[in-house]
SEVEX-566330 format. One record per atom (N, C-alpha, C): residue in one letter; x, y, z. Coordinates in steps of 0.2 Angstrom, whole numbers, plus 5000, padded with zeros to 4 digits. Layout:
% residues N
AXYZ/...
% end
This chain:
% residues 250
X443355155211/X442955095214/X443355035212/X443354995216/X443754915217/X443154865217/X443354845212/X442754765212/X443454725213/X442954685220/X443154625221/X442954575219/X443254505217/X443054445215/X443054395222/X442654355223/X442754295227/X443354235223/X443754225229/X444154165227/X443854145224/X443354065228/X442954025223/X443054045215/X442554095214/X442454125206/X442854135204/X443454175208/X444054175203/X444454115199/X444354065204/X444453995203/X444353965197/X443653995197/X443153935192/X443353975189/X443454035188/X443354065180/X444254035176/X444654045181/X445154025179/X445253935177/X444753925180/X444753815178/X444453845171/X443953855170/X443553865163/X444153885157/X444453935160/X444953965154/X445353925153/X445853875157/X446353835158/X445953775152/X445253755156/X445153705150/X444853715143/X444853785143/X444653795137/X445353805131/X445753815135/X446453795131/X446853755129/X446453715134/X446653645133/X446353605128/X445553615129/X445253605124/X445653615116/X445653665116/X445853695108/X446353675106/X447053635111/X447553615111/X447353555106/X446853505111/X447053445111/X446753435102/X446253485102/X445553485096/X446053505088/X446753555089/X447053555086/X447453525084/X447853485090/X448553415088/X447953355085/X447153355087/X446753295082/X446653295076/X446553375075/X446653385067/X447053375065/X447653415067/X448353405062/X448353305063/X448253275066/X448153205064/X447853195059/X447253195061/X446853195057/X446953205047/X447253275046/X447553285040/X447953245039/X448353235042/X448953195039/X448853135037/X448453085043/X448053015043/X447753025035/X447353085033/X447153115027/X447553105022/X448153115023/X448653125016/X448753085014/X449053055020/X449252955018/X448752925016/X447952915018/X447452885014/X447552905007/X447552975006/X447552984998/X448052974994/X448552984999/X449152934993/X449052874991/X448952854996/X449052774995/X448352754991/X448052784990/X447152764986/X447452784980/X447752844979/X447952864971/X448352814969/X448952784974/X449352724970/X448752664969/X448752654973/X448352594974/X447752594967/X447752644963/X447052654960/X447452604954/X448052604952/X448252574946/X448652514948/X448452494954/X448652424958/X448252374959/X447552384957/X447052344958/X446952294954/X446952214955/X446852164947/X446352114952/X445852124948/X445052084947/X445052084955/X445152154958/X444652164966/X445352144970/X445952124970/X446352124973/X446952174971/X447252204979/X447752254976/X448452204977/X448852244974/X449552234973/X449952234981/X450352184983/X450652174989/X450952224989/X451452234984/X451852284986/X451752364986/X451052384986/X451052454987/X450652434994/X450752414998/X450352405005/X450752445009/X450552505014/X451452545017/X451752515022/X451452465024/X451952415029/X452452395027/X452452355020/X453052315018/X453652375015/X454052385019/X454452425015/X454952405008/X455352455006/X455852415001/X456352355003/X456252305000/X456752255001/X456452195005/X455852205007/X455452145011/X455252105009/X454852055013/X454851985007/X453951995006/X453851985000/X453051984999/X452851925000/X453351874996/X452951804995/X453551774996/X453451705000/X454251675001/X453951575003/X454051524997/X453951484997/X454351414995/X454551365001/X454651295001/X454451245000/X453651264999/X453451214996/X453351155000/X453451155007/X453451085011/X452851105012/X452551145014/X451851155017/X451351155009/X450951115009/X450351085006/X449851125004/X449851175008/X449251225010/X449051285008/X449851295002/X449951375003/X449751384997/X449151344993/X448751384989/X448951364982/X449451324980/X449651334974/X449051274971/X448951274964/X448551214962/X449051154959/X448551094962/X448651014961/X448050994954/X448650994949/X448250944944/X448750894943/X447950854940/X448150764938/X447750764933/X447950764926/X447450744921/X447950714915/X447750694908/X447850684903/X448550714902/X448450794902/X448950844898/X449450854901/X449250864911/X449650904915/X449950874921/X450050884925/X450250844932/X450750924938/X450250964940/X450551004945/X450650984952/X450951004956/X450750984964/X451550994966/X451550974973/X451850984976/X452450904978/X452750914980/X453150864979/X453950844983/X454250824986/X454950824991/X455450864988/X455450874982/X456050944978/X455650984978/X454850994980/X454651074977/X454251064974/X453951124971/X453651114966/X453451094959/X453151004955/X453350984950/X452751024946/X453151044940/X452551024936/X452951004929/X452250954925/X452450924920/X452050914913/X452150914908/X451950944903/X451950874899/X451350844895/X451250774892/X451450804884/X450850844881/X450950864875/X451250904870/X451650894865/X452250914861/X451650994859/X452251074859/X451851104856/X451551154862/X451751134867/X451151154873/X451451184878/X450851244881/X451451274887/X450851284894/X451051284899/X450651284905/X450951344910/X450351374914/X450751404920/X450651394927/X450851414931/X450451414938/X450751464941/X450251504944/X450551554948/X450251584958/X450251594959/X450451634966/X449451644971/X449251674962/X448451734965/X448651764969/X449251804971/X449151824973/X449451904967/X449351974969/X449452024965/X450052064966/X450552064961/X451352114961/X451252164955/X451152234957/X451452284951/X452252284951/X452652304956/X453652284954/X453652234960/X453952194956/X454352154961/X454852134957/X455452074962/X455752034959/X455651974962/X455751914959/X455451844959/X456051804958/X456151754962/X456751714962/X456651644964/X456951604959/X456651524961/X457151494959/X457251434960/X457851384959/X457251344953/X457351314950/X457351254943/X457851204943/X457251154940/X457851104938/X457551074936/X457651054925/X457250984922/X457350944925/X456750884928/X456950814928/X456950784920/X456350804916/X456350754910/X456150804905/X456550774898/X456150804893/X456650864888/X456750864883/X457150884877/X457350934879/X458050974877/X458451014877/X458251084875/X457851084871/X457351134867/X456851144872/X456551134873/X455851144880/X456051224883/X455651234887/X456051314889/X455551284894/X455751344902/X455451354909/X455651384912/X455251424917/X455651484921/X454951524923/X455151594924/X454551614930/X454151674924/X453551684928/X453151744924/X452951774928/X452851844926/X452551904931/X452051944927/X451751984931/X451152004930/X450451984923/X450551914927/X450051864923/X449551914925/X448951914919/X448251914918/X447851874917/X447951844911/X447651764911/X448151714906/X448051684904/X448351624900/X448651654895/X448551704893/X448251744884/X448651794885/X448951824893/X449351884894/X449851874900/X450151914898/X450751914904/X451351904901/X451951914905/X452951924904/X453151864906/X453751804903/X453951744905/X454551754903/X455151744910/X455751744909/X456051674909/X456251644904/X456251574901/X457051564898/X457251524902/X458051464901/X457651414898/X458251354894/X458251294891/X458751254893/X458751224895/X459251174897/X459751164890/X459451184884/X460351194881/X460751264880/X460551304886/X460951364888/X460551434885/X460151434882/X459651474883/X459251524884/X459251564883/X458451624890/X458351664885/X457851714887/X457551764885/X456951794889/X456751844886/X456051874892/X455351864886/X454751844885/X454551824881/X453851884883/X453451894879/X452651934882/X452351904878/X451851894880/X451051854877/X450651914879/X450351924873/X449851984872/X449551964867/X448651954870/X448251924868/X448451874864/X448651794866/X448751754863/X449251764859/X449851814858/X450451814852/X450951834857/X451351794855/X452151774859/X452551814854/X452851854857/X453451884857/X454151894859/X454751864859/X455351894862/X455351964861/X455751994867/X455652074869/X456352084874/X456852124871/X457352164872/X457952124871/X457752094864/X458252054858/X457852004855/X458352014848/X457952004843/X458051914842/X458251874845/X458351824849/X458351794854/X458151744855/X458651684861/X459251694861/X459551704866/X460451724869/X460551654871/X461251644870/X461651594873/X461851634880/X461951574886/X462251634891/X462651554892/X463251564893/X463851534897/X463851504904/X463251544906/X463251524914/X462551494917/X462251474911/X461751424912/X461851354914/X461751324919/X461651244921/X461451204915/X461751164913/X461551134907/X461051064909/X460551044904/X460150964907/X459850984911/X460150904917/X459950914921/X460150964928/X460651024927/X460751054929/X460451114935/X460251114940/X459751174943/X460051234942/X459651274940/X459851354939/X459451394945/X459551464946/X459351504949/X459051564943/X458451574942/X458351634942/X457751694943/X457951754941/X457851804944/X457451834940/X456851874941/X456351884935/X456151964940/X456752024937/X456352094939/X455752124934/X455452144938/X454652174936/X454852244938/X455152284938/X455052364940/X454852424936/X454352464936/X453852494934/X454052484923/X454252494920/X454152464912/X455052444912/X455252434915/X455752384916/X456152304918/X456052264914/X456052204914/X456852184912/X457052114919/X457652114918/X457652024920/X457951964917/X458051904917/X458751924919/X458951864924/X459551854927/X459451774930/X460051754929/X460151684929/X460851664931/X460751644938/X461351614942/X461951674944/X461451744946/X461651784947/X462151844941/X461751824934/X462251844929/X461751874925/X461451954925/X460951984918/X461151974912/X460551924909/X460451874903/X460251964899/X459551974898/X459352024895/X458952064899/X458752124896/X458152174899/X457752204894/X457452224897/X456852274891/X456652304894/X456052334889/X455652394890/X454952384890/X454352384892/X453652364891/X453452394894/X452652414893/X452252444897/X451452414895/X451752364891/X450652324891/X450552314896/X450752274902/X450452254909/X450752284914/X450352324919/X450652344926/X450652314932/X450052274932/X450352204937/X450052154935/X449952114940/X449552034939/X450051984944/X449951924940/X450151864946/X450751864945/X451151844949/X451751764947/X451951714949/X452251694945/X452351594946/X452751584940/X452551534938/X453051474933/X452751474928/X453151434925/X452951414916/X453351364913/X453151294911/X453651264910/X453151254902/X453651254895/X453351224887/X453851194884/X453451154879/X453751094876/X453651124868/X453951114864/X454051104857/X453851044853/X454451024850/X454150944845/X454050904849/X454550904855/X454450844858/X453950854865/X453650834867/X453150824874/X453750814880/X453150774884/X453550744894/X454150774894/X453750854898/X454450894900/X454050904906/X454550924913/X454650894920/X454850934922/X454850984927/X455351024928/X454951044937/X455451064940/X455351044947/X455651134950/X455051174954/X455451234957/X455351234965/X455951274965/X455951304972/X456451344977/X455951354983/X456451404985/X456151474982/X455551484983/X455351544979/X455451614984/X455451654984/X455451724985/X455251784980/X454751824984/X454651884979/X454651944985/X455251984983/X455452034984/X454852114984/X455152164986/X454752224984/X455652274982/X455352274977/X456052324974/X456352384981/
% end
């Protein structure tokens, strides 16, 4: 016995099949999206879990910004770009035709300004230059600020100078030498220096005029802010002027 099929029907049966396979094609290249879209969220959520400072994550674990690109890159001619403006008794911050001044009145005293915005590694590079104020005073850049009380400060003197400093909770430590270093290749006075303040994961590295001053080893803080720090000793009215900022992603 011969069963015959009508075209038509054979038609349709075979459209149904056709898209039923198609179906299953496209239903299976979604998932496999789908998971994968999957993996990377939970990568990126795991890092991102020890990236996080007071509801802001860190720039440089974002997956767009790859190695080497710039996080934060500042000249300071524009007004607008968030850094803070003080005028009072002690301080005088702001923006200014050389960049960014800040200025320091009281002997004994240390001030910072930083970015708000959030780095777990980076590397941070600024130009410096004291206008005014003792040979003993220190200034340079700080990374992964917490608050006033914590954070890493890679710090020059205008009489030749550096070291990498950590404040933990309120106590100042040099850290990866048991002193202050003379380095030969510091700008003296009024001199401008370049330097370089690496943050990478418990590795800390000052570099100054393209020459590594010191480095170390640390694991108190995993991120926070960066910016500057300019302090004074016995003597007060230090002045010091940056720019040309950039902060890298390792």
């Amino acid at each position: 016995m011969t069963l015959e099929v009508e075209p038509a029907l054979l038609l349709q049966v075979q459209n149904h099949f056709a898209h039923g396979i198609a179906g299953i094609f496209i239903y299976n290249r979604y998932m496999r999206n789908f998971r994968v879209l999957f993996l990377l969220l939970l990568v990126f959520s795991l890092a991102a879990c020890s990236s996080f400072n007071k509801g802001k994550i860190s720039q440089d674990v974002l997956p767009w910004k790859p190695s080497g690109s710039i996080l934060f890159q500042d000249d300071f001619s524009d007004e607008e770009t968030g850094w803070e403006v003080v005028n009072n008794a002690y301080e005088l911050k702001g923006y200014s035709n050389s960049g960014y001044m800040i200025s320091i009145k009281p002997a004994n005293s240390r001030t910072v300004s930083t970015t708000n915005l959030i780095f777990s590694n980076s590397i941070t590079d600024a130009k410096v230059q004291k206008i005014t104020g003792a040979r003993e005073s220190q200034f340079g850049l700080v990374c992964r600020y917490q608050d006033k009380l914590n954070y890493y400060a890679f710090v020059i003197s205008s009489d030749g100078y550096a070291g990498i400093l950590r404040l933990l909770d309120g106590e100042i430590e040099l850290i990866g030498s048991e002193q202050f270093i003379r380095a030969e290749g510091i700008s003296l006075d009024d001199g401008i220096n370049n330097i370089t303040a690496s943050c990478i994961d418990d590795n800390l590295r000052l570099i100054v005029n393209g020459e590594t001053i010191v480095s170390a080893q640390d694991s108190s803080f995993n991120n926070g802010q960066n910016g500057f720090l300019v302090e004074t000793f016995e003597e007060g009215n230090l002045t010091a002027v940056f720019n040309d900022l950039i902060i890298l992603k390792p």
